[in-house]
DONURO-441792 format. One record per residue (C-alpha): residue number from 1; chain; x, y, z. Coordinates in steps of 0.2 Angstrom, whole numbers. Each point is the difference from the previous one (the first is absolute). Example, Ala and Ser with C-alpha at 12.3 -4.5 7.8 and 13.67 -1.06 7.14 Angstrom:
2
<nr 1, kette A, X 62, Y -22, Z 39>
<nr 2, kette A, X 6, Y 17, Z -3>
***
This chain:
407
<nr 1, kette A, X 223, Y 132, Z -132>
<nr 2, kette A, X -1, Y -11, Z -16>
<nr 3, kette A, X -9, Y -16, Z 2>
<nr 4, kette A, X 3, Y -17, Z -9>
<nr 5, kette A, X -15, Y -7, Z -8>
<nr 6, kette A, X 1, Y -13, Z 14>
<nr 7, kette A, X 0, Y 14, Z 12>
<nr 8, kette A, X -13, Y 9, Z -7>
<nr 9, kette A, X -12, Y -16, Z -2>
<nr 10, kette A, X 5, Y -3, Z 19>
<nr 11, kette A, X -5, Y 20, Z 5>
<nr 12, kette A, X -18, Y -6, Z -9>
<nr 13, kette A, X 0, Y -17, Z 7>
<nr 14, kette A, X -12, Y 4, Z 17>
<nr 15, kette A, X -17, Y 5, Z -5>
<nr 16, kette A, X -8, Y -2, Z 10>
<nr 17, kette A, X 9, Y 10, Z 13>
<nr 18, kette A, X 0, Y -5, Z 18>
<nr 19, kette A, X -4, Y 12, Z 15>
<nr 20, kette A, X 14, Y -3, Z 16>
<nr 21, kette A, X -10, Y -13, Z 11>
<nr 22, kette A, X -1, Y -7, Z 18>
<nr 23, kette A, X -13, Y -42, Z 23>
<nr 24, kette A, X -19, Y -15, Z 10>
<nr 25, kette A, X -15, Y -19, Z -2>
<nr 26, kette A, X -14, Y -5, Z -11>
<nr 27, kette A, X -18, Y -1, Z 2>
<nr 28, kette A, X -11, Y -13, Z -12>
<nr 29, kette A, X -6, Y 10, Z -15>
<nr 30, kette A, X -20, Y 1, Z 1>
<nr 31, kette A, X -8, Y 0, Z -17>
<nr 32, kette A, X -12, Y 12, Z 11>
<nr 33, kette A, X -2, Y 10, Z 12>
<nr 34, kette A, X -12, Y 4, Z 15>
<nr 35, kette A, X -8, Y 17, Z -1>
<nr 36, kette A, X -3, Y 8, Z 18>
<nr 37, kette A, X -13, Y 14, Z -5>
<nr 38, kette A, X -7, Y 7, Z 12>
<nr 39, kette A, X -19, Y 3, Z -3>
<nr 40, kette A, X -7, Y 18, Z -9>
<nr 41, kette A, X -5, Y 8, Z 17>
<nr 42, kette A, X 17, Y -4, Z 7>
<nr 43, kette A, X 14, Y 12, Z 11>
<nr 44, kette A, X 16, Y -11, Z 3>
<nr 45, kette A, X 13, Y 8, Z 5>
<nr 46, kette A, X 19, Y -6, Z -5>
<nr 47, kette A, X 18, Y 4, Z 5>
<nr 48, kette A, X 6, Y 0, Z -18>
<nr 49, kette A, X -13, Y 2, Z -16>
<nr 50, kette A, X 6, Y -4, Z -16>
<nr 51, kette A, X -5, Y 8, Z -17>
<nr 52, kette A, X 1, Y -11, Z -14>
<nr 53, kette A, X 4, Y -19, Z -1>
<nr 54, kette A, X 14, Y -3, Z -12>
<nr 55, kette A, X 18, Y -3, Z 2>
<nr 56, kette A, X 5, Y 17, Z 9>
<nr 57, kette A, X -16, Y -5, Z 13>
<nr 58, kette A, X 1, Y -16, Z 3>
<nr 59, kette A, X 19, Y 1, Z 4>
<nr 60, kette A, X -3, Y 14, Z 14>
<nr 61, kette A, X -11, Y -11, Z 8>
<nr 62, kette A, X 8, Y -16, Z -2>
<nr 63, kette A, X 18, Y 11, Z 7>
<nr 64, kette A, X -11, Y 8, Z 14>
<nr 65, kette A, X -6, Y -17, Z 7>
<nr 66, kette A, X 17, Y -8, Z 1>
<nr 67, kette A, X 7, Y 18, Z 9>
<nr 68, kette A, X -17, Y 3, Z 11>
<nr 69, kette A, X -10, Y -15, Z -1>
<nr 70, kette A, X -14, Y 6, Z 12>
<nr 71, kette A, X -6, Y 12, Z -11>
<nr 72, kette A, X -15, Y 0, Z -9>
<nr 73, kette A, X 0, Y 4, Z -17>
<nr 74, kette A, X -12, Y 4, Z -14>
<nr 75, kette A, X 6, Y -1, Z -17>
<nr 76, kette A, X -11, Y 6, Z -13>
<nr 77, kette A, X -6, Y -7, Z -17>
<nr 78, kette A, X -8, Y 10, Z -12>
<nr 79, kette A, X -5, Y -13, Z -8>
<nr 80, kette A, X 4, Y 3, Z -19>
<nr 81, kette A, X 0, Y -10, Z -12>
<nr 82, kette A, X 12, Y 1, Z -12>
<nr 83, kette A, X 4, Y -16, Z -12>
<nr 84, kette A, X 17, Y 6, Z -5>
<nr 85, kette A, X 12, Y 8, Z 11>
<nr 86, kette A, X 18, Y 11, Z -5>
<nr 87, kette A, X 16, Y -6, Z 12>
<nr 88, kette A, X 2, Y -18, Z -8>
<nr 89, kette A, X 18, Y -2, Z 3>
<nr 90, kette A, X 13, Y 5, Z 15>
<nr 91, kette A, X 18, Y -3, Z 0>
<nr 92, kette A, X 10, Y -11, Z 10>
<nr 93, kette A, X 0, Y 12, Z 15>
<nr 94, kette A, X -16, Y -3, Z 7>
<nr 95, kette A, X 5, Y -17, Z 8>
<nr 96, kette A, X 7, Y 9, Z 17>
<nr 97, kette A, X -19, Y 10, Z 0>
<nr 98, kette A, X -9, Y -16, Z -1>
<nr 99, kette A, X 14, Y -9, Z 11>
<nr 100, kette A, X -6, Y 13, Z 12>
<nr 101, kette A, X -16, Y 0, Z 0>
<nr 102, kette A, X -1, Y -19, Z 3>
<nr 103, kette A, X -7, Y -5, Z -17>
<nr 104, kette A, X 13, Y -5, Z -12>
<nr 105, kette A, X -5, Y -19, Z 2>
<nr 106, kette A, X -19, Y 5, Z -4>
<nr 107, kette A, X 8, Y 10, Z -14>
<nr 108, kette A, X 11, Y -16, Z -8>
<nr 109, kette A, X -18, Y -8, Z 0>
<nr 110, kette A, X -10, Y 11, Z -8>
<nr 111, kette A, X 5, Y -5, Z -19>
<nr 112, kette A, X 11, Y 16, Z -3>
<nr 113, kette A, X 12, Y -2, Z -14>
<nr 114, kette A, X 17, Y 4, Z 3>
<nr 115, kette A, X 11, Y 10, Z -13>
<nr 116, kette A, X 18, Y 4, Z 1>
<nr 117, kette A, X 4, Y 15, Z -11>
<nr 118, kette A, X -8, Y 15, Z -10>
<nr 119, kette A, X 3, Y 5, Z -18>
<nr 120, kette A, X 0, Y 16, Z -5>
<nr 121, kette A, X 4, Y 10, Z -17>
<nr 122, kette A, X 4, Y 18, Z 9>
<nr 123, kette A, X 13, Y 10, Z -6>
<nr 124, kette A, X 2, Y -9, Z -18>
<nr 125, kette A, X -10, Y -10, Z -9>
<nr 126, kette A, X 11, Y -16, Z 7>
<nr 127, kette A, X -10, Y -12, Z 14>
<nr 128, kette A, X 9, Y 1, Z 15>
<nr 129, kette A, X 1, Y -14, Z 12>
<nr 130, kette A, X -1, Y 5, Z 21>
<nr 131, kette A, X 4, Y -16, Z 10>
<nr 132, kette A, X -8, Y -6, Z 14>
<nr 133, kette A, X 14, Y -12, Z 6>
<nr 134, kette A, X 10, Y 16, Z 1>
<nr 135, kette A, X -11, Y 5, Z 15>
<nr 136, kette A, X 1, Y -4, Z 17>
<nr 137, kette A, X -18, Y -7, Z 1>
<nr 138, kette A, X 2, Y -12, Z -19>
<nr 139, kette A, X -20, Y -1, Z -5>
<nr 140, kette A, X -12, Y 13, Z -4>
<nr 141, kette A, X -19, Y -4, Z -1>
<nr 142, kette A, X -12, Y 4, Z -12>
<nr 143, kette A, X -17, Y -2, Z 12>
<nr 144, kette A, X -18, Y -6, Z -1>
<nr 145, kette A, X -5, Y 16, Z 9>
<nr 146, kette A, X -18, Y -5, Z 5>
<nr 147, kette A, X 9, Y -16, Z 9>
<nr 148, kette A, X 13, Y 13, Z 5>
<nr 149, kette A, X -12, Y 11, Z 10>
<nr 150, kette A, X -12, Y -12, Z 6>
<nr 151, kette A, X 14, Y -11, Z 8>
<nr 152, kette A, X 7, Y 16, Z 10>
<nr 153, kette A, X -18, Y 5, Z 5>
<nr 154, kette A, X -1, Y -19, Z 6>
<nr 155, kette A, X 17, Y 2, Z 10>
<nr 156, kette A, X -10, Y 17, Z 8>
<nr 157, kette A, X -13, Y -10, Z 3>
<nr 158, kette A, X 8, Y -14, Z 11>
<nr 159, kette A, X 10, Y 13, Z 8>
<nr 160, kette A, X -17, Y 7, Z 9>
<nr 161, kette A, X -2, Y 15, Z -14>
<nr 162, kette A, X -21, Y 4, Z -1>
<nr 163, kette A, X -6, Y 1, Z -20>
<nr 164, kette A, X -12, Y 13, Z -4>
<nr 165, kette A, X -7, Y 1, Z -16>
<nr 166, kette A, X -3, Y 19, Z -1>
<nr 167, kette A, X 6, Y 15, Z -8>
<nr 168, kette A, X 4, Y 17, Z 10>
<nr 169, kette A, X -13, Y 14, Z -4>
<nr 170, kette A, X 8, Y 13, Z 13>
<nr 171, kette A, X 12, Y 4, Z 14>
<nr 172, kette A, X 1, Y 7, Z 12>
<nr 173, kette A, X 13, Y 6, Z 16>
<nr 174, kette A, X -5, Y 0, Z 19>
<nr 175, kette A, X 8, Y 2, Z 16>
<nr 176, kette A, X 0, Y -22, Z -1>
<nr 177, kette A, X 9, Y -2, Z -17>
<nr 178, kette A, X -12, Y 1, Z -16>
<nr 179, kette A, X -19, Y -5, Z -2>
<nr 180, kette A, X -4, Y -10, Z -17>
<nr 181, kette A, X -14, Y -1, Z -11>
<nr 182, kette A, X -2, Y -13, Z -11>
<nr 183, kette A, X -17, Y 3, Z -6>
<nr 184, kette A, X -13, Y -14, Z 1>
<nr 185, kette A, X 13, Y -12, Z 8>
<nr 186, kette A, X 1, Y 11, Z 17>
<nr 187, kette A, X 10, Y 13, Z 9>
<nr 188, kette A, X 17, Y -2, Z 7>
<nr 189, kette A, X 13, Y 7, Z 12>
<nr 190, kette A, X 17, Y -4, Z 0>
<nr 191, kette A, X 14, Y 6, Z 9>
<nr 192, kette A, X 12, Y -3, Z -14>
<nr 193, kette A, X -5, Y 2, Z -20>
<nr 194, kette A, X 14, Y -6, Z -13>
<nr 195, kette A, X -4, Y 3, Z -18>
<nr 196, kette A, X 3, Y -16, Z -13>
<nr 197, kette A, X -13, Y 7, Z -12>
<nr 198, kette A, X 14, Y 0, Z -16>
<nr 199, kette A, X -1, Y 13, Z -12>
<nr 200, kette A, X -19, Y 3, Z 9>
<nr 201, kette A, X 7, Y 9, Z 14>
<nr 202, kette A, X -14, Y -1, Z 8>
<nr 203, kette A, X 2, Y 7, Z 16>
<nr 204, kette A, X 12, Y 14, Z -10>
<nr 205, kette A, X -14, Y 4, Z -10>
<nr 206, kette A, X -13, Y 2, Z 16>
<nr 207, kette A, X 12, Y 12, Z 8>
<nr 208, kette A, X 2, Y 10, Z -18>
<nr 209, kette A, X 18, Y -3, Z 2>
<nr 210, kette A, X 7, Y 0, Z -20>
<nr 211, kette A, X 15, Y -8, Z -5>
<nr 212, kette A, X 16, Y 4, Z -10>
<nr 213, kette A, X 1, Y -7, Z -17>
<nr 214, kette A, X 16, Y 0, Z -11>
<nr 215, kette A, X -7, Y -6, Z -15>
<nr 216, kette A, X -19, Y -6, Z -9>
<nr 217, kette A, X 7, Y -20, Z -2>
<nr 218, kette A, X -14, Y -13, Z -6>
<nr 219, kette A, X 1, Y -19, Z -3>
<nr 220, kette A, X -12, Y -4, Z -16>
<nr 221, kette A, X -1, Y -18, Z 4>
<nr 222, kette A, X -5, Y -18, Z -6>
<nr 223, kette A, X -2, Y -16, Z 4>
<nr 224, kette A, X 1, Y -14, Z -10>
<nr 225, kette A, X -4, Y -19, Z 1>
<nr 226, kette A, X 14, Y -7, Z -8>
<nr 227, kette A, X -9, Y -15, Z -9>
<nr 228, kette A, X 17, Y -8, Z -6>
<nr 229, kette A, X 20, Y 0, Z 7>
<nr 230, kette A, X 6, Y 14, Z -7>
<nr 231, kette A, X 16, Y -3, Z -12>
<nr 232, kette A, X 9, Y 16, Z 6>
<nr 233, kette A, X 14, Y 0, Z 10>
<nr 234, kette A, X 1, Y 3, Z 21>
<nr 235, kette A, X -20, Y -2, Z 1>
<nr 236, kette A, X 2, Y -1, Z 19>
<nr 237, kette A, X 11, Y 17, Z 0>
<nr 238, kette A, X -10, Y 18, Z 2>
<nr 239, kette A, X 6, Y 11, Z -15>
<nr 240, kette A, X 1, Y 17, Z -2>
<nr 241, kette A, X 2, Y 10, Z -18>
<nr 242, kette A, X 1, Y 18, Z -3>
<nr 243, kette A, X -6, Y 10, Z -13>
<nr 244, kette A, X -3, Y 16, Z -6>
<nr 245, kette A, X -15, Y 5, Z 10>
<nr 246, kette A, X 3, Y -11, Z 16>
<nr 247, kette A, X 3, Y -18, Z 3>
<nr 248, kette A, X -6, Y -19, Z 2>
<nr 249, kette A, X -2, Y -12, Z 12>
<nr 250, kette A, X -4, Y -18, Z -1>
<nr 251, kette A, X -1, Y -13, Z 11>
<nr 252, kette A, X -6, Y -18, Z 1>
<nr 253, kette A, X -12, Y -4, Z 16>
<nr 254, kette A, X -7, Y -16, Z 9>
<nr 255, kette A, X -14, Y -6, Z -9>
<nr 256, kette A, X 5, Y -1, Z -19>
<nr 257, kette A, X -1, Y 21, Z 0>
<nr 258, kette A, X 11, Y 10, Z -6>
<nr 259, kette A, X -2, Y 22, Z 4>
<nr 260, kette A, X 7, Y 13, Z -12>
<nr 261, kette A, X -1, Y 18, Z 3>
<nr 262, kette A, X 2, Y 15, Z -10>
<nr 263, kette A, X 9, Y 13, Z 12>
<nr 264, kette A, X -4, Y 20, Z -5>
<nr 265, kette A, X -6, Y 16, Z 7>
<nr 266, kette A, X -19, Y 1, Z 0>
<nr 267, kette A, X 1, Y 16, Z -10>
<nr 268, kette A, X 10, Y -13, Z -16>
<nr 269, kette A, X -12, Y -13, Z 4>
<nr 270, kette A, X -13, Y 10, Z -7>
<nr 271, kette A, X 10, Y 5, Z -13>
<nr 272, kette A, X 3, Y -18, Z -3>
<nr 273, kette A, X -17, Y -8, Z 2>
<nr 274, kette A, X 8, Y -14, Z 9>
<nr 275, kette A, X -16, Y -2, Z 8>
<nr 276, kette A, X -9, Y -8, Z -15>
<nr 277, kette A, X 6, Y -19, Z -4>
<nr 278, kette A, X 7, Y 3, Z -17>
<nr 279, kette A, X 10, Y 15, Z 1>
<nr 280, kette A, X 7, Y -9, Z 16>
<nr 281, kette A, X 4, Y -16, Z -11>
<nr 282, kette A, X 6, Y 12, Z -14>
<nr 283, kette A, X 15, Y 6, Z 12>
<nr 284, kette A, X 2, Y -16, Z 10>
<nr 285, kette A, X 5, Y -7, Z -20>
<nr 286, kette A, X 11, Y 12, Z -2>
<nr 287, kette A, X 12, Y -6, Z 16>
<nr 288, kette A, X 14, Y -12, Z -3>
<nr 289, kette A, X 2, Y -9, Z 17>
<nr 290, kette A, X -19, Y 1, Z 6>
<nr 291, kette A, X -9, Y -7, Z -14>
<nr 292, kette A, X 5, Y -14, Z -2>
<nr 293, kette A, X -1, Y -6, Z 18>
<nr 294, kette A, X -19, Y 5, Z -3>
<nr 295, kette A, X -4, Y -6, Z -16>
<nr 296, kette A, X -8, Y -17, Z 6>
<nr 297, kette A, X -13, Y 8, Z 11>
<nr 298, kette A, X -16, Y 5, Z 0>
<nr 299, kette A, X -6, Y 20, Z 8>
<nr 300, kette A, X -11, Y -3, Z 18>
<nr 301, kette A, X -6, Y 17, Z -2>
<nr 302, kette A, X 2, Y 17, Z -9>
<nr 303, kette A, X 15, Y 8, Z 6>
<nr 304, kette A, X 1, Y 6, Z 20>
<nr 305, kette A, X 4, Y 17, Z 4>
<nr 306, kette A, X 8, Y 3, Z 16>
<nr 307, kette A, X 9, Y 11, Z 8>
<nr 308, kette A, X 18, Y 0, Z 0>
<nr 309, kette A, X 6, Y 17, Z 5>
<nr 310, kette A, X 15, Y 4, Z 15>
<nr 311, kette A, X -7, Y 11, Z 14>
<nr 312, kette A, X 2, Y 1, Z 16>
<nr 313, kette A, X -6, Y 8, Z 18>
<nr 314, kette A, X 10, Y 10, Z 5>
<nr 315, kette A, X -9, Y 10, Z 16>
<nr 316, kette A, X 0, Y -9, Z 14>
<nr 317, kette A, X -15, Y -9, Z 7>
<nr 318, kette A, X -12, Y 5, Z 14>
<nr 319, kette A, X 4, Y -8, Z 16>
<nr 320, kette A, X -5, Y -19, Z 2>
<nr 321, kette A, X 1, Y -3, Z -18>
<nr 322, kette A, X 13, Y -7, Z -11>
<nr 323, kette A, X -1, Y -3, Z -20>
<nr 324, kette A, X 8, Y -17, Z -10>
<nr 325, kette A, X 4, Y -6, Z -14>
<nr 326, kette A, X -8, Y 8, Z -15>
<nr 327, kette A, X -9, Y 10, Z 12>
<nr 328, kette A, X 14, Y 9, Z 4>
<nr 329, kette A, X 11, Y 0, Z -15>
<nr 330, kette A, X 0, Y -7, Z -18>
<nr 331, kette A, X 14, Y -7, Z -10>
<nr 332, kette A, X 1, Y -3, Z -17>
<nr 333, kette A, X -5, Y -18, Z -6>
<nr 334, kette A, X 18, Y -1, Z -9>
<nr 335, kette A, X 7, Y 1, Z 20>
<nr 336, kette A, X -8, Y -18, Z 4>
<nr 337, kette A, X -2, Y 7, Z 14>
<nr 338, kette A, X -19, Y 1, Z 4>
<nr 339, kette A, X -3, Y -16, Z 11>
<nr 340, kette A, X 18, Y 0, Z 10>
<nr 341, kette A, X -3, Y 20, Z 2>
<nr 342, kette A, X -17, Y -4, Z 9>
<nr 343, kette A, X 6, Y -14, Z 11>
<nr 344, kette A, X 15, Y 12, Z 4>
<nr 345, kette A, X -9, Y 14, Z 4>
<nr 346, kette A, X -14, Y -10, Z 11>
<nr 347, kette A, X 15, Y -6, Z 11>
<nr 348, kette A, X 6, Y 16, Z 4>
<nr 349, kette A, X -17, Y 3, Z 4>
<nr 350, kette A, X -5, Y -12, Z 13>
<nr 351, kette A, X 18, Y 7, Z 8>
<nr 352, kette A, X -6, Y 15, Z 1>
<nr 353, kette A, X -19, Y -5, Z 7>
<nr 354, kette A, X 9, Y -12, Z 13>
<nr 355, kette A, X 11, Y 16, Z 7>
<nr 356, kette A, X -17, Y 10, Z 1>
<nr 357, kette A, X -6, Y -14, Z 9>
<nr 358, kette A, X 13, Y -9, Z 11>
<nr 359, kette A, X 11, Y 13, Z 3>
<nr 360, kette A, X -11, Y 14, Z -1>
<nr 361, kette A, X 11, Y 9, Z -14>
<nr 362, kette A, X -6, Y 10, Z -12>
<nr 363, kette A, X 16, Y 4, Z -9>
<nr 364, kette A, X 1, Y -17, Z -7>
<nr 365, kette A, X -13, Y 9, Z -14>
<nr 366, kette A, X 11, Y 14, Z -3>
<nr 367, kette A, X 15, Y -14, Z -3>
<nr 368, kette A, X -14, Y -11, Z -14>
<nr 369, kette A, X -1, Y 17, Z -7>
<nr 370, kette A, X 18, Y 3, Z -1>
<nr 371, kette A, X 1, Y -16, Z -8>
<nr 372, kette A, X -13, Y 2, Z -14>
<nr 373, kette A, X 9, Y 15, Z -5>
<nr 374, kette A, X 17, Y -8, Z -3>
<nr 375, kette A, X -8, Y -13, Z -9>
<nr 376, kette A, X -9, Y 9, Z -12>
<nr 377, kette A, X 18, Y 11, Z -5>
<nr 378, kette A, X 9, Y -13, Z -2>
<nr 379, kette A, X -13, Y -9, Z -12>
<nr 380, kette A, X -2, Y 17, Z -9>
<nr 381, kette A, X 21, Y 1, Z -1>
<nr 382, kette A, X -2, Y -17, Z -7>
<nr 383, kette A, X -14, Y 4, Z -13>
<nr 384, kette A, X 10, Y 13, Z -4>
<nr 385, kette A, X 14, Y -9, Z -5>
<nr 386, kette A, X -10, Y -16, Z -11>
<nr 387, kette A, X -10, Y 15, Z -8>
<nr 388, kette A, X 16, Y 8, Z -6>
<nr 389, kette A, X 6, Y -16, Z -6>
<nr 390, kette A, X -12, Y 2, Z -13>
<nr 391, kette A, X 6, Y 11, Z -15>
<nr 392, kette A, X -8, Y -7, Z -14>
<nr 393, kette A, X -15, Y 13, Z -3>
<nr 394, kette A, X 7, Y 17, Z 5>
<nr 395, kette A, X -15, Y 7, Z -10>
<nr 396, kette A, X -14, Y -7, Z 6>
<nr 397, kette A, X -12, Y 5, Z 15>
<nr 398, kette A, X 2, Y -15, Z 13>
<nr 399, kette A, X 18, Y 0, Z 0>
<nr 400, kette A, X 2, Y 20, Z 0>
<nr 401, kette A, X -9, Y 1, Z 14>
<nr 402, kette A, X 8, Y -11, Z 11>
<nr 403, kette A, X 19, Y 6, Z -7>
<nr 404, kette A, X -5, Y 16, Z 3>
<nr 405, kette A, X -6, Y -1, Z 19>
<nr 406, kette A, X 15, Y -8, Z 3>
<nr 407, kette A, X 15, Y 11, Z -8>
***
């Protein structure tokens, strides 16, 4: 089929790509939270115990209060303290996750700021306009994500979830469910054990299980303190540009901030030495969308390498024990889909807790499983397709390797 240039700026005009997606009232956000940790020579024993304290967690134990409210949960908290954090903005269809949960008046008050498209030079070297108001749900978010965490840890809070500042050290299965060490913080034992470690996969890593990885994706980011309104166009858009060894993002964030991040393979980062300042500047000057939505601000930091890659668990889990969010699968940052993924996943979760528990069903695990698969083929169909869309760089490394998995 030949395409009109309209048709052809239209087939380019979704980055980035939406994954096929699938409603509850408000708690007062808490600008903190109370910390129920048990002393160092403590044993408690809990019907659900949560690993990791981020989105994914929070939301299985904000879901599991509302299906089983009686039962106790502990959710986790590593405790880490990182200053900048990846997974700034989500499209519009996060509002039926947080609709859910009960929290999308907490979230209208946290000082988020709303967007309502993306702009992307994919395909050509045109900027492409996707609409929001061509969506179901009209506004996107680009988040505060230290408010965005601590008001769903706050929501678990008031829904009777126990915070324990600890990290896992080891697990281990009994007859009972599973016996948790967290070190200095205590032992634990739990009937139930989710995984909402992220990339960590903490509770993957304890049982030696390794996962499948499709590519070796990195985000070499910045942030900037934009010390005067930038004269560029769509500052309150996120915008992507490809070039011949990856692509850009960039996306304004509450609190005068901007991020921009370099997107590579490790093994070309190194190449690169996008890791120093000024070789990062050097190539961040040579964009023709990005730069100038950067060019009033000021670097936080030398740039942040993190990982970026798509993997995913494939084996099944041991019983009592289920995986979300990143700790189950990993999606490329050009999906958007990070933040909705987790709250998706730690849905299905709690379902499949709440058979184990009120029905007595173990196959509701097998069905989350199920469901985690067909997710994760129909993001790599889609990946598939926006990588292919690219054709400008036939020569080089990045783009080989992702036209060549897919022919």
């Amino acid at each position: 089929m030949v395409f009109s240039s309209d048709q052809q700026l239209l087939a380019r005009s979704s980055v980035p790509f939406l994954i096929p997606v699938a409603n509850r009232v408000p708690w007062p956000l808490q600008e903190s939270w109370p910390r129920s940790m048990p002393s160092k020579a403590s044993s408690a024993a809990y019907d659900v115990f949560i690993v990791g304290a981020g989105p994914a967690g929070a939301a299985v134990a904000i879901s599991l209060s509302q299906v089983i409210p009686s039962l106790r949960v502990c959710l986790a908290d590593a405790g880490k303290n990182i200053p900048f954090r990846i997974g700034e903005s989500v499209p519009p269809t996060i509002k039926p996750f947080l609709d859910h949960l009960g929290v999308s008046s907490s979230f209208e008050q946290t000082g988020h700021s709303p967007s309502f498209r993306t702009l992307s030079a994919w395909g050509g070297p045109e900027l492409i306009s996707n609409e929001f108001f061509l969506h179901v749900y009209h506004t996107g978010w680009r988040l505060d994500r230290q408010c965005f965490d601590r008001m769903l840890i706050t929501e678990a809070v008031h829904c009777g979830t126990e915070i324990l500042s600890a990290r896992v050290c080891s697990l281990k299965k009994d007859e009972n469910g599973w016996l948790i060490d967290c070190g200095t913080a205590g032992r634990f034992s739990a009937r139930y054990v989710v995984d909402a470690s992220g990339r960590d996969a903490i509770c993957s890593r304890l049982l030696k299980r390794v996962p499948i990885k499709f590519d070796r994706l990195v985000a070499c980011s910045i942030f900037f303190e934009q010390r005067a309104p930038s004269e560029a166009f769509s500052t309150d858009a996120a915008v992507i540009e490809a070039f011949r060894n990856g692509w850009w993002y960039t996306a304004a964030i509450p609190g005068n901030r901007r991020v921009a991040m370099l997107m590579t393979d490790i093994d070309i980062a190194r190449q690169l030495q996008v890791a120093q300042l000024s070789t990062w500047l050097q190539y961040l000057a040579e964009t023709q969308y990005i730069r100038p939505l950067v060019a009033t601000g000021c670097p936080l930091s030398p740039p942040l390498i993190w990982p970026a890659s798509s993997r995913y668990f494939a084996c099944a889990y041991p019983p009592n024990m289920l995986a979300v969010g990143d700790a189950i699968s990993s999606f490329d940052p050009l999906s958007s889909q990070g933040i909705i993924k987790a709250l998706r996943s730690s849905l299905f979760a709690s379902y499949a807790i709440a058979d184990h528990y009120l029905r007595d069903d173990e196959s509701g695990s097998a069905k989350y499983h199920a469901l985690m698969n067909r997710e994760f083929d129909t993001y790599l169909a889609t990946r598939r397709e926006y990588y292919q869309q690219e054709q400008r760089w036939p020569d080089a490394p990045f783009w080989q390797r992702r036209h060549q998995i897919y022919k």
